[in-house]
C-alpha positions as a LaTeX table, in Angstrom:
\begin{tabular}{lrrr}
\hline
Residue & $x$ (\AA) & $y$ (\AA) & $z$ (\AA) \\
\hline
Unk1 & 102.86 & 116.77 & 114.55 \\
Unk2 & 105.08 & 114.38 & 113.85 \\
Unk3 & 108.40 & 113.42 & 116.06 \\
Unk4 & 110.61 & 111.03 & 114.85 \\
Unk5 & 112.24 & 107.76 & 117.09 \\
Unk6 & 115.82 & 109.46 & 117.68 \\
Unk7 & 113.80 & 112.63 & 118.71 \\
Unk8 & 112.13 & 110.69 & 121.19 \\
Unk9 & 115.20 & 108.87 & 122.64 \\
Unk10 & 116.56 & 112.99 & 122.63 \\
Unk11 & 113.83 & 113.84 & 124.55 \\
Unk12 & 113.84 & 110.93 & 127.18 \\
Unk13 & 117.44 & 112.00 & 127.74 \\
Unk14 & 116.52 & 115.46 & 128.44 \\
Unk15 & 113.82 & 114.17 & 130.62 \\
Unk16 & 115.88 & 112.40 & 132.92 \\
Unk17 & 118.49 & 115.38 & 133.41 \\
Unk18 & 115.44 & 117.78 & 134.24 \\
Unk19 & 113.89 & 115.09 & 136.67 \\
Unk20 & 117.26 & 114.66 & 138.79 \\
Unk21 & 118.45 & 118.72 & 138.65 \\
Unk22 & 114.49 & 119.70 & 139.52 \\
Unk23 & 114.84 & 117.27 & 142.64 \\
Unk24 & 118.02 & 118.57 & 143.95 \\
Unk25 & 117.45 & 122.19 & 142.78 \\
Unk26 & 113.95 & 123.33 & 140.55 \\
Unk27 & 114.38 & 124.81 & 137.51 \\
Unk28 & 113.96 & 121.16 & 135.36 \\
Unk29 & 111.72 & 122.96 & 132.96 \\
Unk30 & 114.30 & 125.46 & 132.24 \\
Unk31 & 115.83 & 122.41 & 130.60 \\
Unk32 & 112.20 & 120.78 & 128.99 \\
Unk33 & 110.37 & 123.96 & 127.85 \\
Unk34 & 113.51 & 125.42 & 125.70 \\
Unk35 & 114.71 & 121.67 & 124.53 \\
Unk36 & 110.27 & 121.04 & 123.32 \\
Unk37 & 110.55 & 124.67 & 121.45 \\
Unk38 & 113.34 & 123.79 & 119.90 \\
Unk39 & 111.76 & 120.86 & 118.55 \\
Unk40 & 109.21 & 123.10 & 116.49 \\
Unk41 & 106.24 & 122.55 & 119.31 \\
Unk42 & 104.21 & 125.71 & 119.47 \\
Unk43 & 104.59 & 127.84 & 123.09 \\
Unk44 & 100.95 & 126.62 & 124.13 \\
Unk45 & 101.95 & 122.97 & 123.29 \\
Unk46 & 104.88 & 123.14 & 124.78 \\
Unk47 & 103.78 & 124.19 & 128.06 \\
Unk48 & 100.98 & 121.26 & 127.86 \\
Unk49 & 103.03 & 118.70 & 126.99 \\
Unk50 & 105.90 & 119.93 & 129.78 \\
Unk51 & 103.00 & 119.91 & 132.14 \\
Unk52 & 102.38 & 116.57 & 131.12 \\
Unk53 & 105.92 & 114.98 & 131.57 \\
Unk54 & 106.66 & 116.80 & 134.43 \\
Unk55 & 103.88 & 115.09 & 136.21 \\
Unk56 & 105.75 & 111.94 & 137.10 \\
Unk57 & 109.06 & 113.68 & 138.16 \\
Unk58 & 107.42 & 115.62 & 141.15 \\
Unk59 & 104.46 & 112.91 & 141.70 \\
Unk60 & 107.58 & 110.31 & 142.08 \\
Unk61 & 109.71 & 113.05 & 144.14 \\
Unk62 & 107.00 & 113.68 & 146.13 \\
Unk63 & 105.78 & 109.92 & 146.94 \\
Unk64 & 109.45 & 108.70 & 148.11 \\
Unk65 & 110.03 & 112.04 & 150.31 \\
Unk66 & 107.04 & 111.22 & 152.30 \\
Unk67 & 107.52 & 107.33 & 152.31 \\
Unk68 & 111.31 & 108.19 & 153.17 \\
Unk69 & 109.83 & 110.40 & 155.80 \\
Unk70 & 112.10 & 113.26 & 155.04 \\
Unk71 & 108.34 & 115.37 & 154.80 \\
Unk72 & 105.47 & 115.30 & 156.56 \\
Unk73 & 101.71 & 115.53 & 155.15 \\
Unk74 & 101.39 & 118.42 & 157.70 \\
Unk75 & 103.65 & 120.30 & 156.35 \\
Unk76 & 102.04 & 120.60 & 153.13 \\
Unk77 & 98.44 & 120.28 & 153.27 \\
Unk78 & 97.22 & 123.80 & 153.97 \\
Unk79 & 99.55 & 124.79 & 151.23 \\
Unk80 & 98.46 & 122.25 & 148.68 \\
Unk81 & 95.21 & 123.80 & 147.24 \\
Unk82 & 96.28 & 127.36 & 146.93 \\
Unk83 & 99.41 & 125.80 & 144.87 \\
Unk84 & 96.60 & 123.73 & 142.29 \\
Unk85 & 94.04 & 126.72 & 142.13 \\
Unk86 & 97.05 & 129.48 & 141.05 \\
Unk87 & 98.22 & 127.24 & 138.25 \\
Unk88 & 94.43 & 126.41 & 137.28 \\
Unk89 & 94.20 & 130.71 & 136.92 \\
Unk90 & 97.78 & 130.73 & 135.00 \\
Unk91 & 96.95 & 128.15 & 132.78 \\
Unk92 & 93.70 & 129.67 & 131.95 \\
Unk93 & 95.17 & 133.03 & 131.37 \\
Unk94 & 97.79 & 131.69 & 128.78 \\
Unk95 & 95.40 & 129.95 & 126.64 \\
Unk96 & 94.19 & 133.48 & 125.77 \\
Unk97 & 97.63 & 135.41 & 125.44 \\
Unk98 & 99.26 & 135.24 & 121.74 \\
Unk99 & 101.97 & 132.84 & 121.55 \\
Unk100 & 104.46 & 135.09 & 119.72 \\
Unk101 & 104.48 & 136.96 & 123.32 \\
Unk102 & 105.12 & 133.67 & 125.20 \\
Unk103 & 108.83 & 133.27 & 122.87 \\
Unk104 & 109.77 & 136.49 & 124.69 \\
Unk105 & 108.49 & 135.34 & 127.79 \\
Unk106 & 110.77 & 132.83 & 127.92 \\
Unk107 & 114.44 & 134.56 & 127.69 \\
Unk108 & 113.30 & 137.26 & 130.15 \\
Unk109 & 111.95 & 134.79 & 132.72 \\
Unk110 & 115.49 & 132.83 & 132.38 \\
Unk111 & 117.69 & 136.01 & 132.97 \\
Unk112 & 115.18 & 137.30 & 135.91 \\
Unk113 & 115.84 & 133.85 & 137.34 \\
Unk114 & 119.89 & 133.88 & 136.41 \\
Unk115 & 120.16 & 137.47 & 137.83 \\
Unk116 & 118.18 & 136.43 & 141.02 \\
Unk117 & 120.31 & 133.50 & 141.63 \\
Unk118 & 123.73 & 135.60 & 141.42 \\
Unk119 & 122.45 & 138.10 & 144.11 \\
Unk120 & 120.91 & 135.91 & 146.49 \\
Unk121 & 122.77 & 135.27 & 149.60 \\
Unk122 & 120.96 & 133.65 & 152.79 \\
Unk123 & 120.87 & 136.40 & 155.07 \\
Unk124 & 120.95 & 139.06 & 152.71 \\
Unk125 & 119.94 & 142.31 & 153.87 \\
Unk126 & 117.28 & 142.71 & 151.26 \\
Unk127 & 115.75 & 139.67 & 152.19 \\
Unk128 & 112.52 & 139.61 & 154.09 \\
Unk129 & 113.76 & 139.25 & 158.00 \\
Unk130 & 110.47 & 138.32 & 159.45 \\
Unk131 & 108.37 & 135.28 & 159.54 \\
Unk132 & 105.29 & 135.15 & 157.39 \\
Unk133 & 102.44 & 133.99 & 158.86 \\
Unk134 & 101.22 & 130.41 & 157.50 \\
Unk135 & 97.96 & 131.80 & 155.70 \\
Unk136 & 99.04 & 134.89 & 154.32 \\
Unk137 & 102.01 & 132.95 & 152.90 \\
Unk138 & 99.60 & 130.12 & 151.69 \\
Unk139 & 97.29 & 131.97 & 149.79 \\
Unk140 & 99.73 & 135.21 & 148.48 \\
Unk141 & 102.94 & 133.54 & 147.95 \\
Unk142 & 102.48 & 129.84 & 147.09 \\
Unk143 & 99.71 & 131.08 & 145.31 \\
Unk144 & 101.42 & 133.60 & 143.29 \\
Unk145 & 103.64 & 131.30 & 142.08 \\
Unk146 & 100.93 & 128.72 & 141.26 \\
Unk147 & 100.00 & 131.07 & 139.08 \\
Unk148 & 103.42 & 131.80 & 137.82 \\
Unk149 & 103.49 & 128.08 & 137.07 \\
Unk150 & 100.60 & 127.53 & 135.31 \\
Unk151 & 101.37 & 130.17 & 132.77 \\
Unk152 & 104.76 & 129.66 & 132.12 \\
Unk153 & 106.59 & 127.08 & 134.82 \\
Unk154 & 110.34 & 127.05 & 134.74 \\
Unk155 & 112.38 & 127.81 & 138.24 \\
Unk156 & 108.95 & 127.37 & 140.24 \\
Unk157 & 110.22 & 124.25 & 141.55 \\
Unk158 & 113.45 & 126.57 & 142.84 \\
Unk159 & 111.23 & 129.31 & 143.44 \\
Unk160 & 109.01 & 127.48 & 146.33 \\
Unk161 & 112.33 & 126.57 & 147.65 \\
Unk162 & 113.56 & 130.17 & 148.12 \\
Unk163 & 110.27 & 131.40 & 149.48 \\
Unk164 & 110.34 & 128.98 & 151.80 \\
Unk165 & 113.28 & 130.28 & 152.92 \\
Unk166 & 113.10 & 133.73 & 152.27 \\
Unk167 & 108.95 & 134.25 & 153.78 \\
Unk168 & 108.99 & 131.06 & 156.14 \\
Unk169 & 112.73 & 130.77 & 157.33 \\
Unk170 & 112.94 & 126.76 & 156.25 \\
Unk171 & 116.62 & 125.30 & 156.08 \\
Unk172 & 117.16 & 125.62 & 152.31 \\
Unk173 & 117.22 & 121.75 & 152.42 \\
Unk174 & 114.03 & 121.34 & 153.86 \\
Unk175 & 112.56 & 124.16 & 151.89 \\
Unk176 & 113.65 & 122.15 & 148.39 \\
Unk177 & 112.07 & 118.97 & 149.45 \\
Unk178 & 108.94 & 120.89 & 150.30 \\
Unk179 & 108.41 & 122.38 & 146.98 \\
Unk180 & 108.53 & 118.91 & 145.09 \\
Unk181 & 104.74 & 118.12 & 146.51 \\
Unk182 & 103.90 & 121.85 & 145.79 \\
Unk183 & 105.13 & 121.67 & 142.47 \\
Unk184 & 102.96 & 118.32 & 142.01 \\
Unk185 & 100.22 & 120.27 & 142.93 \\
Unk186 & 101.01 & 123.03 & 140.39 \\
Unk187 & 101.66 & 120.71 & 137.63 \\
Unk188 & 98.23 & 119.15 & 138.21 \\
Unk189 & 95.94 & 121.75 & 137.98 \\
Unk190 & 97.93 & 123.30 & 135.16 \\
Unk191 & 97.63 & 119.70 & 133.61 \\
Unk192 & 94.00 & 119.63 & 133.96 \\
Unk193 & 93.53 & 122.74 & 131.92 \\
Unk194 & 95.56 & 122.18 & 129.16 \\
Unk195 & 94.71 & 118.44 & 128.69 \\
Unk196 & 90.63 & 120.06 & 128.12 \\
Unk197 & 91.97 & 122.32 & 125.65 \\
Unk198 & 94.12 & 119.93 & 123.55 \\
Unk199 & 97.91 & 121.54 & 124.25 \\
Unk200 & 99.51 & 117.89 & 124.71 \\
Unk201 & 101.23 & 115.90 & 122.40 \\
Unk202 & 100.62 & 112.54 & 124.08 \\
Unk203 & 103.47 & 110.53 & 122.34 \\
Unk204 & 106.85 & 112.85 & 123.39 \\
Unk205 & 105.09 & 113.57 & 126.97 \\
Unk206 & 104.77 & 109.64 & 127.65 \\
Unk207 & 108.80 & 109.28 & 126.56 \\
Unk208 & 109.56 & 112.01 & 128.54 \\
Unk209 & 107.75 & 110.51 & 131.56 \\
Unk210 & 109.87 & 108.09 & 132.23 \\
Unk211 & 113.06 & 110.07 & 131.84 \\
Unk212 & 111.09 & 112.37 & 134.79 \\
Unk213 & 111.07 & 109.21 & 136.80 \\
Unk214 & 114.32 & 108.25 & 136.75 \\
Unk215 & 115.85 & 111.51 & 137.27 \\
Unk216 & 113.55 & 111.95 & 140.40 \\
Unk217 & 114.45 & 108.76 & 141.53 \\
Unk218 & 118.02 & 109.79 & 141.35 \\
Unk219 & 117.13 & 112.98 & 142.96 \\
Unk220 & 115.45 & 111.77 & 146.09 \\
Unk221 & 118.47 & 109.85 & 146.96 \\
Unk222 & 120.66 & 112.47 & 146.19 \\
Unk223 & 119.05 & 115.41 & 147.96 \\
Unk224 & 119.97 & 114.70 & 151.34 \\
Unk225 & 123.37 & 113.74 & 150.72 \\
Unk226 & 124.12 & 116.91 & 148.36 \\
Unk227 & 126.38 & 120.09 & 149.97 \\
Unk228 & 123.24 & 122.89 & 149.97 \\
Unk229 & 125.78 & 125.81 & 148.79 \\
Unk230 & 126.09 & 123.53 & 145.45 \\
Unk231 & 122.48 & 123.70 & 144.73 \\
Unk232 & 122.46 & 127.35 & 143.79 \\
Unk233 & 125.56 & 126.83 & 142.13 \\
Unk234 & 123.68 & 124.31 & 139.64 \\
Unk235 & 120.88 & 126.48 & 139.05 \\
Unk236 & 122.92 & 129.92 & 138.04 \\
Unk237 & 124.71 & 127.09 & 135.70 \\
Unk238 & 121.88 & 125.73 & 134.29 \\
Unk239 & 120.12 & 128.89 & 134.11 \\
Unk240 & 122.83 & 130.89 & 131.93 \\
Unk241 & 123.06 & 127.83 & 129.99 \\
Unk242 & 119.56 & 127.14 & 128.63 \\
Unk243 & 119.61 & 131.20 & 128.16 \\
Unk244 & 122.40 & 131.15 & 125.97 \\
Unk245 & 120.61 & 127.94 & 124.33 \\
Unk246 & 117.14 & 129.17 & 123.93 \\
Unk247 & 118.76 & 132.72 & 122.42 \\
Unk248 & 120.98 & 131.27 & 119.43 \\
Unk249 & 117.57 & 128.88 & 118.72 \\
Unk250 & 115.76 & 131.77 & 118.42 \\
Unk251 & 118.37 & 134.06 & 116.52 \\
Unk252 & 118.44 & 136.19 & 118.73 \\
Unk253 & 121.94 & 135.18 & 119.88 \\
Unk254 & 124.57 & 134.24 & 116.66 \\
Unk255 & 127.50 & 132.54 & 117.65 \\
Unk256 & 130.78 & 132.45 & 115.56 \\
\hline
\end{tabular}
């Protein structure tokens, strides 16, 4: 497939955005997935080639949180390979769904994440008021949405964030900084998959590698400074936004 210079620079641009609002909040492939399908990439490819990209964004996040100290190794490592082995499954699973299912994946997943958004309120009375314990949450949760990841992908980032502080009581802060090593983890083994089965386009996930690293760069030295009640904020915006994008793309949305 062939994707012209000014496409490229497009793409690079888009790349960045993700990489900075995936830092501060998840949700950058809200941004990447729609923006590759709308440049003609089949669903399949476009999940590889996100995978691909989005690589360098959380592997960058995720190296200056814990050089910065603002994580620990220990707070991650039993959660690690449960995050890598549910995207391996997801990933695996998608390469035998048909695609045409995967374009209606996508504006469902984006309004289940937009509706989610609007109702959640820390301290909510639906929310879960006791403490998971460590493994249970490990292997059911961060699992579940390793899997979630590795067959489709956008919002996990925000996603690990609000389980962390729905199922392990983390300070929404801390909880968002902790999903950018998770989401590493998720975007590895999901990698690994579709890089054996040929679902990357090499060329537009190499440009949009280096948009994903300066955006997390940004991001890291944002995300501490950032008011926390503004980081749902730019999710439900982003979120409605890329819905409303992906739907007139697709037809399914005409506007006058």
């Amino acid at each position: 497939m062939e994707i012209s210079i000014d496409l490229l620079f497009i793409l690079f641009a888009v790349a960045m955005v993700a990489g900075l609002i995936d830092t501060l909040a998840g949700g950058g492939g809200l941004i990447t997935i729609p923006a590759l399908m709308v440049c003609g990439l089949p669903p399949v490819m476009a999940l590889g080639t996100n995978k691909f990209q989005a690589c360098l964004g959380t592997g960058t996040a995720t190296f200056l949180l814990l050089k910065r100290r603002r994580l620990r190794w220990r707070h991650i490592r039993q959660l690690l390979p449960m995050a890598f082995l549910g995207a391996v499954l997801g990933s695996t699973t998608v390469l035998f769904i048909n695609q045409q299912y995967l374009t209606l994946i996508v504006p469902a997943v984006l309004s289940f994440i937009l509706v989610y958004f609007l109702l959640y309120r820390p301290g909510a009375r639906w929310l879960p008021k006791i403490k998971m314990p460590a493994r249970r949450y490990a292997r059911w949760v961060v699992g579940g949405i390793g899997f979630y990841d590795g067959m489709f992908g956008p919002g996990t980032g925000s996603f690990f964030a609000l389980a962390g502080v729905m199922f392990r009581k983390a300070q929404l802060v801390f909880a968002t900084a902790t999903a950018k090593p998770l989401n590493f983890a998720t975007n590895i083994g999901s990698l690994a998959v579709f890089a054996l089965s040929g679902s990357i386009l090499v060329k537009v996930g190499a440009a949009m590698m280096c948009g994903q690293m300066i955006g997390a760069y940004m991001g890291t030295h944002f995300l501490y400074r950032i008011n926390p009640k503004y980081l749902r904020w730019l999710v439900i915006t982003m979120s409605a936004s890329m819905l409303l994008k992906y739907l007139h793309a697709q037809g399914y949305l005409v506007l006058s």
